[in-house]
C-alpha positions in Angstrom: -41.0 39.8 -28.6 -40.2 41.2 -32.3 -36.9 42.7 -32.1 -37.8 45.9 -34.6 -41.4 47.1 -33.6 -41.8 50.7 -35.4 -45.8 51.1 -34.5 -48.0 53.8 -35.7 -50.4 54.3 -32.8 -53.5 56.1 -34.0 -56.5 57.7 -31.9 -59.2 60.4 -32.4 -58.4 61.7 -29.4 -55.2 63.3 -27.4 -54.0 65.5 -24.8 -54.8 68.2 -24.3 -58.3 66.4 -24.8 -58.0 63.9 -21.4 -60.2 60.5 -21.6 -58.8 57.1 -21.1 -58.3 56.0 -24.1 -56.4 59.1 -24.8 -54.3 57.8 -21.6 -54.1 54.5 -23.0 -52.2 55.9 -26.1 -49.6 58.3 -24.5 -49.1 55.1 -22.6 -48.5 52.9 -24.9 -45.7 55.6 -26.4 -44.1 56.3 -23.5 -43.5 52.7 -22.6 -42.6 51.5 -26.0 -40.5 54.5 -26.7 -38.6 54.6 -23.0 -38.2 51.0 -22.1 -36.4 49.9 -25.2 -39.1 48.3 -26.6 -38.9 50.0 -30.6 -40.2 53.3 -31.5 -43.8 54.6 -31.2 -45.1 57.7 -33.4 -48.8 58.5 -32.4 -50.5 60.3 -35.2 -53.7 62.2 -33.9 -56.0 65.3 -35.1 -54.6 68.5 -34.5 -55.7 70.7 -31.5 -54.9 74.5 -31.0 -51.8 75.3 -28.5 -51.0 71.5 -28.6 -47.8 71.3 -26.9 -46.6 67.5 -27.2 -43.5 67.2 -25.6 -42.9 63.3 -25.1 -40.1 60.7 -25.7 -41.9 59.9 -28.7 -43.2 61.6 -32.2 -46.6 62.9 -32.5 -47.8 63.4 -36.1 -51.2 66.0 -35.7 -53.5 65.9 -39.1 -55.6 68.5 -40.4 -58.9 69.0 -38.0 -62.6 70.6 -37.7 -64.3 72.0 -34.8 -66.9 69.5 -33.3 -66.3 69.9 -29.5 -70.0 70.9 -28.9 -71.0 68.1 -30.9 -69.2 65.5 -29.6 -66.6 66.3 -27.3 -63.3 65.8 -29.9 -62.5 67.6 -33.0 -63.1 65.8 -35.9 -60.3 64.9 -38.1 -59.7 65.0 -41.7 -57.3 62.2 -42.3 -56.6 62.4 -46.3 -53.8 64.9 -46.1 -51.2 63.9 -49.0 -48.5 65.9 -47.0 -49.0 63.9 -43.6 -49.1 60.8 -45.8 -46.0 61.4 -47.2 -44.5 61.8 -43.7 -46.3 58.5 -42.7 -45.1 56.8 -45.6 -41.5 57.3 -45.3 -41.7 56.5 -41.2 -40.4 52.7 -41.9 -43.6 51.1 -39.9 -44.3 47.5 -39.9 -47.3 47.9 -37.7 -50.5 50.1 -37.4 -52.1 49.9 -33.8 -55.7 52.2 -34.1 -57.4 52.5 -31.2 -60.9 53.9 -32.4 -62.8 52.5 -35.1 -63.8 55.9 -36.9 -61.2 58.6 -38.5 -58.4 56.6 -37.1 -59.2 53.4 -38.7 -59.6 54.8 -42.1 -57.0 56.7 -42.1 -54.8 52.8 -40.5 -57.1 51.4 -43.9 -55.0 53.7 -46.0 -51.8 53.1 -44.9 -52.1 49.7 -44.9 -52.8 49.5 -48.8 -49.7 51.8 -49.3 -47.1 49.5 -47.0 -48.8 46.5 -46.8 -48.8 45.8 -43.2 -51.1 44.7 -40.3 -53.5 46.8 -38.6 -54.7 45.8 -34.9 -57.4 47.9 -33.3 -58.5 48.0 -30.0 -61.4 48.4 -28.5 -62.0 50.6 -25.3 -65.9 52.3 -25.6 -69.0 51.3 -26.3 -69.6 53.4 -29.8 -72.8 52.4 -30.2 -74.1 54.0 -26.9 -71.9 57.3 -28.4 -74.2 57.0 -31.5 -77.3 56.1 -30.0 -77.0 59.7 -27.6 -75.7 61.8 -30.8 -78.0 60.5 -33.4 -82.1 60.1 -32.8 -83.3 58.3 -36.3 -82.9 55.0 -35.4 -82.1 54.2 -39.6 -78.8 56.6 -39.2 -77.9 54.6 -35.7 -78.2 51.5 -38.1 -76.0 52.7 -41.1 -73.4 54.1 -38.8 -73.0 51.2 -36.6 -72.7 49.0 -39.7 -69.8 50.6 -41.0 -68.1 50.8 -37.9 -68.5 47.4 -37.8 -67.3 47.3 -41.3 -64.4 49.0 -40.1 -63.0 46.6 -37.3 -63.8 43.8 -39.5 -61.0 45.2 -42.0 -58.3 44.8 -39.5 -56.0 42.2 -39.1 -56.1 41.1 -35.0 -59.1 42.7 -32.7 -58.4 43.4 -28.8 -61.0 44.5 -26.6 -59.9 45.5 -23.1 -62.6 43.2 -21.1 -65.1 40.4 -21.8 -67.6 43.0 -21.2 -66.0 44.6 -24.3 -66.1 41.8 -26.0 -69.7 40.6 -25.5 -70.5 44.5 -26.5 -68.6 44.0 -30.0 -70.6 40.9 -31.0 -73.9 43.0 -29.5 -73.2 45.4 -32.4 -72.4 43.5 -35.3 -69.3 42.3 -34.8 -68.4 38.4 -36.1 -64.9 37.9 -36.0 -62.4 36.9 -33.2 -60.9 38.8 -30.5 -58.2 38.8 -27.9 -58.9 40.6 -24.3 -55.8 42.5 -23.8 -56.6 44.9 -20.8 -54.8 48.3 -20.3 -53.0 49.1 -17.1 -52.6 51.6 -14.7 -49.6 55.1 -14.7 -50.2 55.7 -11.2 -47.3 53.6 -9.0 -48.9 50.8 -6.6 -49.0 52.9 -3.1 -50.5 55.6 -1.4 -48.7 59.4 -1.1 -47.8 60.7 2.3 -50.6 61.3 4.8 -49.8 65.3 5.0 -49.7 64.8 0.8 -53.3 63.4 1.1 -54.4 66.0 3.3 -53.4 68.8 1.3 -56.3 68.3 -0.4 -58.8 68.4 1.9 -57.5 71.3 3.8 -58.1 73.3 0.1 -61.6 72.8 0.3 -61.9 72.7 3.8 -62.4 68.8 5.1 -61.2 67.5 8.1 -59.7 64.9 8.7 -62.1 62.5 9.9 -65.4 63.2 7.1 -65.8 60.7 4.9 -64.9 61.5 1.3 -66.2 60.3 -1.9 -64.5 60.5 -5.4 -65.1 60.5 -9.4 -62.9 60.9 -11.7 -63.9 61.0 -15.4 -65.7 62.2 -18.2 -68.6 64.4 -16.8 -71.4 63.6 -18.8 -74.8 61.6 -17.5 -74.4 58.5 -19.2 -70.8 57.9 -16.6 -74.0 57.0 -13.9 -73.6 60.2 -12.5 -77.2 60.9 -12.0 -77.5 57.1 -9.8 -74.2 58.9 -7.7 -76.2 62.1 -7.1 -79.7 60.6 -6.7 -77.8 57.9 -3.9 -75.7 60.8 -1.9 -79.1 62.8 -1.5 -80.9 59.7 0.3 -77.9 59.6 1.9 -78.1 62.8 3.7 -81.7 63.0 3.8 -80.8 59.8 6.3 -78.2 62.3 8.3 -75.1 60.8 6.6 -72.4 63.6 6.4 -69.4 63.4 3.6 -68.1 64.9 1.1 -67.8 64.2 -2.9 -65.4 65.2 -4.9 -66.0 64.9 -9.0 -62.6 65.5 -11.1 -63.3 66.0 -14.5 -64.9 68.1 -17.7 -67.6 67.6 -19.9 -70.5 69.1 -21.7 -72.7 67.9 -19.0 -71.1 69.2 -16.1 -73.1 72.6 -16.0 -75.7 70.6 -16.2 -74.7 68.4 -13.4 -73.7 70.9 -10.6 -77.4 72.8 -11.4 -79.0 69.2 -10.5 -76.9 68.9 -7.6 -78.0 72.6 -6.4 -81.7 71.2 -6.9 -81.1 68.3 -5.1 -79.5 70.3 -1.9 -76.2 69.0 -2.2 -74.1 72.5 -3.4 -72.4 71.8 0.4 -71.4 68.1 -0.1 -70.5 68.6 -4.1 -67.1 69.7 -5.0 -66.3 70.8 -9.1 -62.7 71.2 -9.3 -62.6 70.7 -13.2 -60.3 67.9 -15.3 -56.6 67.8 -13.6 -54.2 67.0 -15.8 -51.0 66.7 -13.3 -51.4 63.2 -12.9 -49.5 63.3 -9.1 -51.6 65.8 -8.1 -54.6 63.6 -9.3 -52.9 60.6 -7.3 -53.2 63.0 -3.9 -56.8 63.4 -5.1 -57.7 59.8 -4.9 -55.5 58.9 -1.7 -57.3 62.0 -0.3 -60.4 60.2 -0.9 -62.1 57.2 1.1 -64.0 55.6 -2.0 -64.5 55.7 -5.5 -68.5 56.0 -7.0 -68.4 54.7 -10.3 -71.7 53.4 -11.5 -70.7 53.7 -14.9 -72.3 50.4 -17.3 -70.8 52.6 -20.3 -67.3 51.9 -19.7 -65.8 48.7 -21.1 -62.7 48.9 -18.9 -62.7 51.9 -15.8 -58.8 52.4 -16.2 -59.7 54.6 -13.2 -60.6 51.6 -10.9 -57.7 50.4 -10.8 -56.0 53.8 -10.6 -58.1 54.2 -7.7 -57.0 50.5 -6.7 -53.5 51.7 -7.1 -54.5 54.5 -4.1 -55.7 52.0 -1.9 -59.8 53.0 -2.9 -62.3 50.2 -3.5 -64.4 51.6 -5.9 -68.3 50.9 -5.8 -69.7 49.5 -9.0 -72.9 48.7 -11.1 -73.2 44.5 -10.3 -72.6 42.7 -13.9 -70.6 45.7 -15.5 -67.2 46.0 -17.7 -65.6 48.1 -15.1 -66.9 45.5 -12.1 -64.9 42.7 -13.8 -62.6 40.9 -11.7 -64.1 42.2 -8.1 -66.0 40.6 -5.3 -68.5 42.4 -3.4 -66.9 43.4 0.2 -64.0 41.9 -0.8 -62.3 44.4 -3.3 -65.2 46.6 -4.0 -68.4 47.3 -3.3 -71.2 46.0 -6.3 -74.5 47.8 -6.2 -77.9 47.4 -8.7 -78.0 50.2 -11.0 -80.3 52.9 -9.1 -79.9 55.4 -6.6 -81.3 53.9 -3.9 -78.5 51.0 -4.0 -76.0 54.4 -4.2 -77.3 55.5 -1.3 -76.5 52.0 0.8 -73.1 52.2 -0.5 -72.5 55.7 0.9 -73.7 55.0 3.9 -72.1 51.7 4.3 -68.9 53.6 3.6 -69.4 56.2 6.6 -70.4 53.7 9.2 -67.6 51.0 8.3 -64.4 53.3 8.0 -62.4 50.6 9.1 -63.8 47.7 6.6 -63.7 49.7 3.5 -60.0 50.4 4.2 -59.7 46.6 4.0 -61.1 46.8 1.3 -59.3 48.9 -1.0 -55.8 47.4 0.7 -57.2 44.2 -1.1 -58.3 46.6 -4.3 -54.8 47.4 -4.5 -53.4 43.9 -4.4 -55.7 42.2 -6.7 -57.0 44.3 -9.1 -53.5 46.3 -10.0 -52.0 46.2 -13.2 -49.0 48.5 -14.4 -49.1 50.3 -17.8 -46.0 48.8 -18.8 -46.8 44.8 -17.5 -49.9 45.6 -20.0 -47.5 47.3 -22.7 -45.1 44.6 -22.9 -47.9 42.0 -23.6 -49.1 44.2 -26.5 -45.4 44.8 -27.7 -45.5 40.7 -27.8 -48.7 40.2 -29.5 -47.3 42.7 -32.2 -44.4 40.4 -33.2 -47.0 37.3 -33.4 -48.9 39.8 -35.6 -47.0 41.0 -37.9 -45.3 37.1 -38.3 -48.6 35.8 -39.1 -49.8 38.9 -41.7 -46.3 37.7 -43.9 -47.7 34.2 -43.3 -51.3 35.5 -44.5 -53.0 34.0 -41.9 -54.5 37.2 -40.1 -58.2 37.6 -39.3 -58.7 40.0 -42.2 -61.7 40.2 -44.0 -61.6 42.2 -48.1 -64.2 44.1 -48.2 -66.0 45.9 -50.5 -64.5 49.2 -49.4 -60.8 48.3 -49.6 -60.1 49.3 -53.3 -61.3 53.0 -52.0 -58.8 53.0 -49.9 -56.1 51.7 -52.0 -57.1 54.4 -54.6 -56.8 57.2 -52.1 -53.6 55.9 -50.6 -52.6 56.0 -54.4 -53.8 59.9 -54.8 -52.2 61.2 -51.7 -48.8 59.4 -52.8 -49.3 61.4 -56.0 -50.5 64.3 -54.6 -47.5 64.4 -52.1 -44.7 63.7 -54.6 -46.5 66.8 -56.7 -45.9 68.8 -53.4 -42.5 67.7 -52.9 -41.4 68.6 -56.4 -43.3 71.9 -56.2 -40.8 72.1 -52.5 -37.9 71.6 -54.3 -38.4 73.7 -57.9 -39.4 76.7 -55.2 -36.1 75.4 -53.3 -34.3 75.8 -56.4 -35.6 78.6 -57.3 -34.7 80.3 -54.3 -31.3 79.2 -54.5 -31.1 80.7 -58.2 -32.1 83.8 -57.1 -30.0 83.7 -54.3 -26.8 83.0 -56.4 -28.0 85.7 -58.7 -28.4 88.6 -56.0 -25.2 87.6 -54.5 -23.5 88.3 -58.1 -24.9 91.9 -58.2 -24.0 92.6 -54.7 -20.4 91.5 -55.5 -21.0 93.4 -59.1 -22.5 96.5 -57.0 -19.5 96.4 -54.5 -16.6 96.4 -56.7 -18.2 98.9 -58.9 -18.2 100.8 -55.6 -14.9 99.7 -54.8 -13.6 101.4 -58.4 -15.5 104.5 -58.0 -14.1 104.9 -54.4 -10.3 104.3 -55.7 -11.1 106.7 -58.5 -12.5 109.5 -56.0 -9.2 109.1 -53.9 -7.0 109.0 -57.2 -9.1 112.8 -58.3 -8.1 114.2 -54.7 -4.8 112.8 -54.8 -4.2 114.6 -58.0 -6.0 118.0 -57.1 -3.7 117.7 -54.2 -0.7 117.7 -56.0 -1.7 120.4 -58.6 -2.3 122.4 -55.5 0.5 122.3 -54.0 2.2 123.3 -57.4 0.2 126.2 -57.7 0.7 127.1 -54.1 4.8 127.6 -55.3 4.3 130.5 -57.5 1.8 132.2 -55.5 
């Protein structure tokens, strides 16, 4: 391991905004930051009523309103004041972990400081473009520069093979490494009254069968394949429940379809729950996991679920399925409803076989946040030894000298700001010194004209007292 690692971990996205790769960052912080591993500074787009109170800095850049867009707020990363702050921050490694805002703004940094910049990826981006964008030219352009992007940088992770095979799908021709994230939650279950706490809020008992999400709640998680599979499931007299933890622009959406489908009864909203132990008493409340997500390139949440002791069912041939065997550890299902709906019910008739199940979950497919941390915190030192060696995976392209110029402008720009600073500093202190001077001035002019008052009475006094002898 590199004995100084001073990392600038960069993301579009941040608490409050919750998504995993959101998770993975604050992650990646904490551990670095609390297990004596160097210092981590995460520099993100700044949200309203932010409150980041962590064991580590967080540097928030100027931002614009896109939630209804796309979920985020869209940063502006040229800020010559937040450069200036960046600049001075003594990194020797960049770590950006999305390939848009974040990696330009890693591009930069890297022409000012001249050092490496990994970037990992978590998400498949060009499904994100493909359901934002409709002309299938603008899917094109966009995906080309992303790809023109990671290509810059000097190592590539991706979290899974899947991941992997989904980078080289889009464009992508360089190397990788799969480095896969980890897990917050510890490896256990909470107390059985701790579990049921949760059903007795929404009214379960003990022995219905319970169904979990947790996620993002928009339709291209699988959730339609979930809610099409738990409708054939009842329709078949199958009684349960189903939980879905999360927010999302879809999620109106989604609890009108499950109204329409008959399943307002059996469907439970409670919204995104950031206390992460409370989340834990969620899952252990729980008796399986329903991901049938193909979108995700890792499912960070099956293995938090694995952590709970949940086998998680899973779309057969997936990113998030990796690593599992059918029966064994989880359950693996074709991507439709009607393979949902044997799931489900395979779950309410075999209580005792999916409980072996997700005791195996939790054995094999565990892995701790910092386990995964400390590997990253290794691979840093190898990087940032072989970018003084020059022999990373960087490509020039034709971009780069952009970026050197604007690295070049916001160093200006920032020294202009920081000598406009200190002449209003200056200034300030000038007329500072100057009132204090008439205050003094003012005082002992007041002082005088006091003494003289007193001398004028003392001296009427007298010539009174005179007078006062012959009257």
């Amino acid at each position: 391991m590199h004995d100084k690692i001073n990392v600038c971990l960069l993301n579009d996205s941040f608490p409050p905004v919750i998504d995993g790769v959101a998770n993975a960052v604050v992650n990646y912080g904490e551990i670095i930051s609390t297990k004596n591993l160097g210092k981590a500074t995460v520099v993100t787009p700044d949200y309203p009523d932010a409150v980041d109170d962590y064991p580590f800095d967080v540097v928030r850049y100027p931002s614009l309103s896109t939630e209804q867009l796309v979920g985020y707020r869209a940063g502006v990363p040229f800020d010559a004041k937040i450069f200036g702050q960046l600049e001075k921050a003594g990194f020797n490694i960049i770590h950006t972990h999305c390939p848009v805002v974040s990696t330009l703004m890693a591009r930069t940094l890297r022409e000012k400081l001249d050092i490496p910049v990994v970037f990992s990826y978590h998400t498949k981006f060009d499904v994100n473009i493909c359901d934002m964008v409709r002309s299938k030219l603008i899917q094109e352009a966009a995906l080309h520069n992303l790809c023109a992007n990671i290509q810059s940088c000097d190592e590539v992770w991706v979290v899974s093979r899947g991941a992997g095979e989904n980078l080289r799908g889009i464009g992508y021709e360089g190397d990788y490494i799969v480095m896969e994230n980890g897990v917050d939650f510890p490896k256990g279950r909470v107390t059985p009254d701790e579990a049921m706490e949760v059903r007795r809020e929404y009214g379960i008992g003990p022995d219905e069968r319970v169904f979990i999400y947790v996620g993002r709640m928009m339709w291209y998680k699988g959730i339609r394949i979930t809610l099409g599979g738990l409708k054939k499931a009842k329709e078949e007299g199958f009684a349960f429940k189903m939980i879905f933890v999360g927010d999302g622009a879809d999620r109106p959406e989604m609890e009108k379809y499950a109204k329409e489908l008959g399943l307002e009864k059996e469907c439970i909203f409670p919204g995104a729950i950031r206390d992460r132990e409370l989340l834990r008493r969620y899952f252990c409340g729980a008796d399986m996991f329903l991901f049938p997500s193909t979108f995700d390139t890792n499912g960070i949440v099956v293995r938090e679920a694995a952590a709970c002791g949940l086998p998680s069912v899973l779309v057969k041939g997936s990113c998030a399925a990796e690593g599992t065997t059918h029966l064994q550890n989880a359950y693996l299902i074709e991507e439709n409803a009607d393979s949902m709906a044997e799931a489900v019910k395979f779950a309410c008739r075999e209580e005792e076989a999916v409980k072996n199940m997700g005791g195996a979950a939790m054995d094999e497919l565990y892995i701790s946040w910092e386990e995964s941390v400390r590997r990253a915190v290794d691979r840093y030192g190898v990087v940032i030894d072989n970018y003084k060696r020059g022999g990373t995976e960087r490509d020039r392209i034709w971009t780069d000298p952009f970026f050197a110029m604007m690295a070049e402008i916001q160093t200006l720009m920032n020294a202009a700001y920081e000598r406009r600073i200190s002449f209003e500093q200056k200034g300030r202190e000038i007329y500072g010194k100057a009132e204090e001077i008439g205050r003094g001035a003012y005082a002992r002019a007041g002082q005088r004209s006091r003494e003289a008052r007193e001398k004028g009475r003392e001296i009427y006094g007298r010539a009174w007292e005179r007078l006062e002898r012959y009257l």
